[in-house]
Backbone as ProteinMPNN parsed JSONL, in Angstrom:
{"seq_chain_A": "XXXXXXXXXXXXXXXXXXXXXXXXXXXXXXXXXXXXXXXXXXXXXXXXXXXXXXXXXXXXXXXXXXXXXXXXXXXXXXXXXXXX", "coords_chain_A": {"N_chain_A": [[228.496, -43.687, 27.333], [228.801, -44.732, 29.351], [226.167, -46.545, 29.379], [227.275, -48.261, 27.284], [229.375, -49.806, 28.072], [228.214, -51.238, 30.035], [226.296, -52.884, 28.519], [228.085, -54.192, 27.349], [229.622, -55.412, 29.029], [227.201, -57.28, 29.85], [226.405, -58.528, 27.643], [229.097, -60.057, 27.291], [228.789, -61.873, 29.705], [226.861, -63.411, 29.108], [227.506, -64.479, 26.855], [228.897, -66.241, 27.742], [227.732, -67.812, 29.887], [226.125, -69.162, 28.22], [228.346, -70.25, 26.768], [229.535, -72.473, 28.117], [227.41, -73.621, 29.43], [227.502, -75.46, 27.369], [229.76, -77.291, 27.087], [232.022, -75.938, 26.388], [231.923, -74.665, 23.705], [232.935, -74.928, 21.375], [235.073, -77.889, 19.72], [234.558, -81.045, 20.298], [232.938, -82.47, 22.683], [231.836, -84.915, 25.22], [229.312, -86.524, 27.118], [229.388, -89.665, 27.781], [230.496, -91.572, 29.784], [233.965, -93.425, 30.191], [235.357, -96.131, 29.061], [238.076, -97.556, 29.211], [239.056, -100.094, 29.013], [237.152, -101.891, 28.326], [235.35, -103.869, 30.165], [233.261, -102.874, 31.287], [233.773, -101.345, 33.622], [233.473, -97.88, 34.213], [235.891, -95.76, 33.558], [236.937, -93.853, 35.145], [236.133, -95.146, 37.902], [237.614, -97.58, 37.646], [239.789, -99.691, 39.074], [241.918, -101.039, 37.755], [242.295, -99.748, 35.201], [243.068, -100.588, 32.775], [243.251, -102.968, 32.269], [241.404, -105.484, 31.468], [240.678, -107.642, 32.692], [239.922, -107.21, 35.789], [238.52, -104.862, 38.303], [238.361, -104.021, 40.773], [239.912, -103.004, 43.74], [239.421, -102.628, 46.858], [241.157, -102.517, 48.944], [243.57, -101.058, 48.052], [245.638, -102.033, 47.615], [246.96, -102.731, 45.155], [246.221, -105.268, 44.337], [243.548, -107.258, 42.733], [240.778, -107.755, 43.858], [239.134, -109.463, 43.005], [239.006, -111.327, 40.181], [237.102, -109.89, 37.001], [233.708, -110.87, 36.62], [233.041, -111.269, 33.882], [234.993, -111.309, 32.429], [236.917, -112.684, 29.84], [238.012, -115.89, 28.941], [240.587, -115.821, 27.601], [241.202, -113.002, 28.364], [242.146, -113.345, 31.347], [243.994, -115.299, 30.788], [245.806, -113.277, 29.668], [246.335, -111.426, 31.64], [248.506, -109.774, 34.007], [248.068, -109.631, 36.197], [247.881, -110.545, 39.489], [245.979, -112.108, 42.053], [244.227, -110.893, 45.413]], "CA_chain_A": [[229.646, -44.549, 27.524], [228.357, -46.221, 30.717], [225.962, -48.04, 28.727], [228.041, -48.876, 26.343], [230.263, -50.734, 28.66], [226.95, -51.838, 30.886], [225.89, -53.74, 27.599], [229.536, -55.419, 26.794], [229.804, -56.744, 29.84], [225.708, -58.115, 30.14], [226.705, -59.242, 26.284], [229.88, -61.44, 27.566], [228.34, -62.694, 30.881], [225.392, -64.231, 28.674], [228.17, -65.48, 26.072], [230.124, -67.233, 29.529], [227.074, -69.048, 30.072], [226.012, -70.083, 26.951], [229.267, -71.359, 25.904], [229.462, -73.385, 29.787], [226.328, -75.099, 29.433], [227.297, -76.387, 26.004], [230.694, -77.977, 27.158], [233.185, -74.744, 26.03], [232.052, -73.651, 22.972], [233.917, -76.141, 20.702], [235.525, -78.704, 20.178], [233.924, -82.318, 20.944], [232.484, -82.454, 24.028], [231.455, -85.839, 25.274], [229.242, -86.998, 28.344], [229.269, -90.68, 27.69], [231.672, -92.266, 30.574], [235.121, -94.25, 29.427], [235.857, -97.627, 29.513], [239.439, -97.994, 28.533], [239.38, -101.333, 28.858], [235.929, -102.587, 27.924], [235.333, -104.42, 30.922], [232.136, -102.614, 31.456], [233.114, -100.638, 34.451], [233.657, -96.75, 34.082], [237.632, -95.857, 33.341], [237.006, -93.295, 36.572], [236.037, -95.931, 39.049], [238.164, -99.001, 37.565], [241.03, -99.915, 40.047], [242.915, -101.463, 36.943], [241.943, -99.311, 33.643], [243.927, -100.906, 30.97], [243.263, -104.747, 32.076], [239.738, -105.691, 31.123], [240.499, -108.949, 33.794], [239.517, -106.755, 37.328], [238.605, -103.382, 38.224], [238.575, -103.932, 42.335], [241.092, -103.166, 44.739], [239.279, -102.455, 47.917], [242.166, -102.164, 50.093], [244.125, -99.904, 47.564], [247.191, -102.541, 47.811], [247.273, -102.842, 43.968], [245.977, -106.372, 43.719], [242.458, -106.764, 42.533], [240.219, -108.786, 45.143], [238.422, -111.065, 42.184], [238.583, -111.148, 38.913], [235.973, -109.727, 36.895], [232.664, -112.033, 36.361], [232.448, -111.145, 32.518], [236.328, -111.646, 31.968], [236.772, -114.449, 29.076], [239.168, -117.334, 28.98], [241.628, -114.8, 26.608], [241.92, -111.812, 29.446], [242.518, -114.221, 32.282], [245.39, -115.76, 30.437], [247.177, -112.503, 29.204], [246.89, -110.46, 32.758], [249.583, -109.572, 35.117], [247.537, -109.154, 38.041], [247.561, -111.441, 40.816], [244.543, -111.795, 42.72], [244.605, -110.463, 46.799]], "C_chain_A": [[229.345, -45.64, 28.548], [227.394, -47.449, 30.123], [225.927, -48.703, 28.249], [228.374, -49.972, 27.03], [229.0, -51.619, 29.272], [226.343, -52.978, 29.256], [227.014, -54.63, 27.422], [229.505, -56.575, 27.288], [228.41, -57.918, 30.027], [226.144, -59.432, 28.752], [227.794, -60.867, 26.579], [229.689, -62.159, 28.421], [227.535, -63.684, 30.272], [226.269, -65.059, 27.344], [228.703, -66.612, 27.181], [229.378, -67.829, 29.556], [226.762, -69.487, 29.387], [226.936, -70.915, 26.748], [229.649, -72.671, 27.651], [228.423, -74.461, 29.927], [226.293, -75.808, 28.154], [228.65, -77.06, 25.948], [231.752, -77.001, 26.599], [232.944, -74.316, 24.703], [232.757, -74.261, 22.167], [234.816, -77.087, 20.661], [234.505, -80.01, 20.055], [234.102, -82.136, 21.998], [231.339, -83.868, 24.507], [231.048, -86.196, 26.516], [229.25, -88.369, 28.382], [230.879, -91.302, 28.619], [232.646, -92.815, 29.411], [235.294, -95.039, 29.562], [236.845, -97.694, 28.62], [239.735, -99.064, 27.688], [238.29, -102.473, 28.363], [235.427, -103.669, 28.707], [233.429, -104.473, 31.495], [232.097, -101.368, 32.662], [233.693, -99.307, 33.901], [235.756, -96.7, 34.179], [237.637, -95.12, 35.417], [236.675, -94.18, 38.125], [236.683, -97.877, 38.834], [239.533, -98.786, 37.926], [242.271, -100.339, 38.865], [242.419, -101.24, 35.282], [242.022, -99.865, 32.776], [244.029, -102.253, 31.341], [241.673, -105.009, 32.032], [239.564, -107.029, 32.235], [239.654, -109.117, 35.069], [239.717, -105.792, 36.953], [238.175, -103.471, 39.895], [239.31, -104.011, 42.889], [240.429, -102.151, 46.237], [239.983, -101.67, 48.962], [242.933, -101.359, 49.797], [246.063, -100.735, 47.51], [247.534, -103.195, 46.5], [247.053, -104.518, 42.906], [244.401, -106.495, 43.402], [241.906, -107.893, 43.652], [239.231, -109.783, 44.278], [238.819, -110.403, 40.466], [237.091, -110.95, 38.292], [234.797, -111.095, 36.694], [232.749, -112.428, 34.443], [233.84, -110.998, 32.004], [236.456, -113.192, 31.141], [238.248, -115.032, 29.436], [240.196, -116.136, 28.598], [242.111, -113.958, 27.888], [242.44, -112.57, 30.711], [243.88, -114.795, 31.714], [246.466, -114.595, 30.204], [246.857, -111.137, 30.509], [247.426, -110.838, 33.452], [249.038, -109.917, 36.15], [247.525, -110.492, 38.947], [246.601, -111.032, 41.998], [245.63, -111.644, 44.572], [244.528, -111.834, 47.56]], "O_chain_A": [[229.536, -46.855, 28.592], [227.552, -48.667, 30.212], [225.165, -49.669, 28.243], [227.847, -51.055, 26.776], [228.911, -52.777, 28.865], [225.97, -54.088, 29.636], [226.81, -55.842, 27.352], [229.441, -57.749, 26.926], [228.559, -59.114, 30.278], [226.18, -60.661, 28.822], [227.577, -62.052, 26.325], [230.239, -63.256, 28.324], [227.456, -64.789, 30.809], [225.809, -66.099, 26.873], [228.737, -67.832, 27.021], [229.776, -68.953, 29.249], [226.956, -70.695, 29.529], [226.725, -72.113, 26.557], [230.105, -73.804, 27.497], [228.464, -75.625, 30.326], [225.39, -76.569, 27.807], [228.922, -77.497, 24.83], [232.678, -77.73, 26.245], [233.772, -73.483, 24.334], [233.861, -73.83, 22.5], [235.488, -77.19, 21.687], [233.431, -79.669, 19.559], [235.152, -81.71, 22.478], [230.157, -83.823, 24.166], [231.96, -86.314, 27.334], [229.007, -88.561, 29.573], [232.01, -91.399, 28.143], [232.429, -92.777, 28.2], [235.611, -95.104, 30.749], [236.651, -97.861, 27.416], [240.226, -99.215, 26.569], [238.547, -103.645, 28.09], [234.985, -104.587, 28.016], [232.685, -105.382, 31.862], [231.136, -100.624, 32.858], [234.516, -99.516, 33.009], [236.556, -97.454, 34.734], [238.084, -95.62, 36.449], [237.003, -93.77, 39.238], [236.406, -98.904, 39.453], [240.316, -98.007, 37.383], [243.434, -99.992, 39.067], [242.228, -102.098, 34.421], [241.192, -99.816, 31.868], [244.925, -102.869, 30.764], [240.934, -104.475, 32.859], [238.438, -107.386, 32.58], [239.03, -110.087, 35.498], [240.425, -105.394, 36.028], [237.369, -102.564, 40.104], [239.829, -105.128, 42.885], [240.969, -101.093, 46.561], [239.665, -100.666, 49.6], [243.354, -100.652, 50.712], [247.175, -100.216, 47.415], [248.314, -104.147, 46.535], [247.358, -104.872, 41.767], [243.829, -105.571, 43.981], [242.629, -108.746, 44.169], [238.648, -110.734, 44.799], [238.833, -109.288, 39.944], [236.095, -111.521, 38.736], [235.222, -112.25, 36.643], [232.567, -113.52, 33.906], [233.841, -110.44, 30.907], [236.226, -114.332, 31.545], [239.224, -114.601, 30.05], [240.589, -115.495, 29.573], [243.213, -114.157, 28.399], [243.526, -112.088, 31.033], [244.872, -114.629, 32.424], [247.668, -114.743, 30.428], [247.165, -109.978, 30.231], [247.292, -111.994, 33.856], [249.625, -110.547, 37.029], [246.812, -111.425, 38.579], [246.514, -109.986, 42.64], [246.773, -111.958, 44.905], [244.78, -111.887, 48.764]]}, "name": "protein", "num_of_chains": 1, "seq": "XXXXXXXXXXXXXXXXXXXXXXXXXXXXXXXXXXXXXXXXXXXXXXXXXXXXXXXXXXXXXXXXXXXXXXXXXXXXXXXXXXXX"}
């Protein structure tokens, strides 16, 4: 009986990591960063996700401190944001 159980558990410890280093075991599982907004920078480090215009706010006071470099004529005309 003991090494019955002594196998179960070795059995599901070695499933736990298998399915861990393969992103859970189903599903889609994706390491390729996000860009929401296609701006170029990462969704996780862009100050303004969902405007492709700016993704810097330095100071954290919700304005961006430039517009991006690689922002065209088009996104410049249809964002909100007002520069700092």
């Amino acid at each position: 009986m003991k090494k019955s159980v002594l196998l179960l558990f070795v059995l599901a410890a070695a499933a736990a990591l298998t399915l861990a280093g393969c992103g859970g075991g189903g599903g889609s599982s994706s390491s390729t960063p996000v860009d929401l907004d296609g701006d170029g920078v990462v969704h996780a480090l862009d100050a303004f996700p969902d405007d492709p215009a700016a993704s810097v706010d330095t100071d954290g006071d919700g304005f961006p401190d430039a517009f991006n470099a690689n922002a065209t004529t088009e996104q410049l005309a249809a964002t909100t944001l007002t520069l700092d």
